[in-house]
N, C-alpha and C positions, 0 to 999 in steps of 0.2 A: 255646686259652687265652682268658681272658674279658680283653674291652679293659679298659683300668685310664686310665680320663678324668680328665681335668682341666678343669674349668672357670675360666673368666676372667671375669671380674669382670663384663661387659657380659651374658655370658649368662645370669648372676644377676638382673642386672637388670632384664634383660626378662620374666626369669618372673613379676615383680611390677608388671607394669602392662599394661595394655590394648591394645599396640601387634600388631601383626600377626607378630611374633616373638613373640610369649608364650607361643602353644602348644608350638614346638619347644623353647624355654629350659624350659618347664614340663616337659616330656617328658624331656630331660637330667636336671632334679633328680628324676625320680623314678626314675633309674638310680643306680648302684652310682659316685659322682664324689668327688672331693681336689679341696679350695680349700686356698686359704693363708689365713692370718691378714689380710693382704695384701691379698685379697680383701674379707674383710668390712668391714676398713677403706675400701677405696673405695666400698663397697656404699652404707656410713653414709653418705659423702660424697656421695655422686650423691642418694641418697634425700632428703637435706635439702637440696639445694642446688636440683638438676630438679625432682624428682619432689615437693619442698616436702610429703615427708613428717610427721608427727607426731614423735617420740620415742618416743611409745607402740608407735606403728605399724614403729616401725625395730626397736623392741625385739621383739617380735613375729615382724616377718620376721626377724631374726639369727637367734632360738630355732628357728625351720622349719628355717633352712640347714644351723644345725648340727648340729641333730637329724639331716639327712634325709643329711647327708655319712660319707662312709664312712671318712675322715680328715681332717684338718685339718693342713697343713705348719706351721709356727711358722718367722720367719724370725731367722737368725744370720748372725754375720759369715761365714763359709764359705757361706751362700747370696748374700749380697750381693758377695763376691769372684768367685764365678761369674757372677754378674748381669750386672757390671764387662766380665768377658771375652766375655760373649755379645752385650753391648750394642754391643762393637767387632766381634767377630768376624762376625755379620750387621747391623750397622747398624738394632738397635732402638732404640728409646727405653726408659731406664731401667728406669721402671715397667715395663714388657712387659717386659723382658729379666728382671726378678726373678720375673717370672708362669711364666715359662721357666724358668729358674731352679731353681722351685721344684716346678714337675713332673719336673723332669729327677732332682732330691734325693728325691720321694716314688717314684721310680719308675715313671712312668706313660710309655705310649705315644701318647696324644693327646690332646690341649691343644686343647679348644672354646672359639673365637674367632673375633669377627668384628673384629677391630681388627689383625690379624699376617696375613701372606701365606700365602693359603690352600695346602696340598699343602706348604708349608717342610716340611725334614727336619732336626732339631739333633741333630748327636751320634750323627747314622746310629738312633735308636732312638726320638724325638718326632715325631710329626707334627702339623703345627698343620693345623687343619680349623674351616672357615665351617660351623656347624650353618643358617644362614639364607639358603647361599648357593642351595639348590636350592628357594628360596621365592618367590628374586627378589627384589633387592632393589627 
């Protein structure tokens, strides 16, 4: 059966700049991956705040990601009450815990991140995996 990924928000954003993760994040978006809305909202954020992107240039990259994704989660109240429970139940922080969250609602089995402990298992069926971690950080 074919992995069913999820990306988090960070490895988004590495596909969009110069940094020595870019290849591996680049190589993710051009597999078969589910973001959340969730995601592109911090994408925005990070792009104009670090990365002192354009607008133009956000707009741009949003149309790539959503083009190149092969779903996109929308977040509800039943993904944010699960959020809630996993935020306590492994001791993430919110945002993470909704990124969680929301692959756990699309279905998927692994959630590419470098900001959540890499090899975690949620729910006996997620595993969160460091795509940059055999790059060296």
């Amino acid at each position: 059966m074919a992995e069913r990924a999820f990306l988090d928000t960070n490895v988004v954003v590495y596909a969009f700049t110069e940094d020595r993760r870019s290849s591996a994040a680049q190589a993710l978006l051009a597999r078969s991956f589910t973001i959340s809305v969730q995601t592109l909202n911090e994408f925005v954020n990070v792009a104009l705040r670090k990365l002192k992107r354009s607008w133009r240039e956000i707009d741009d990259a949003c149309a790539q990601i959503i083009a190149a994704a092969s779903s996109i989660e929308q977040l509800d109240l039943a993904c944010h009450r699960r959020a809630m429970t996993l935020a306590r139940q492994h001791k993430l922080a919110i945002f993470d815990a909704q990124i969680v969250a929301s692959a756990l609602q699309a279905n998927c089995d692994t959630l590419y991140s470098e900001d959540m402990h890499d090899g975690l298992v949620i729910d006996g069926r997620l595993t969160i995996r460091n795509p940059f971690a055999a790059a060296g950080r």
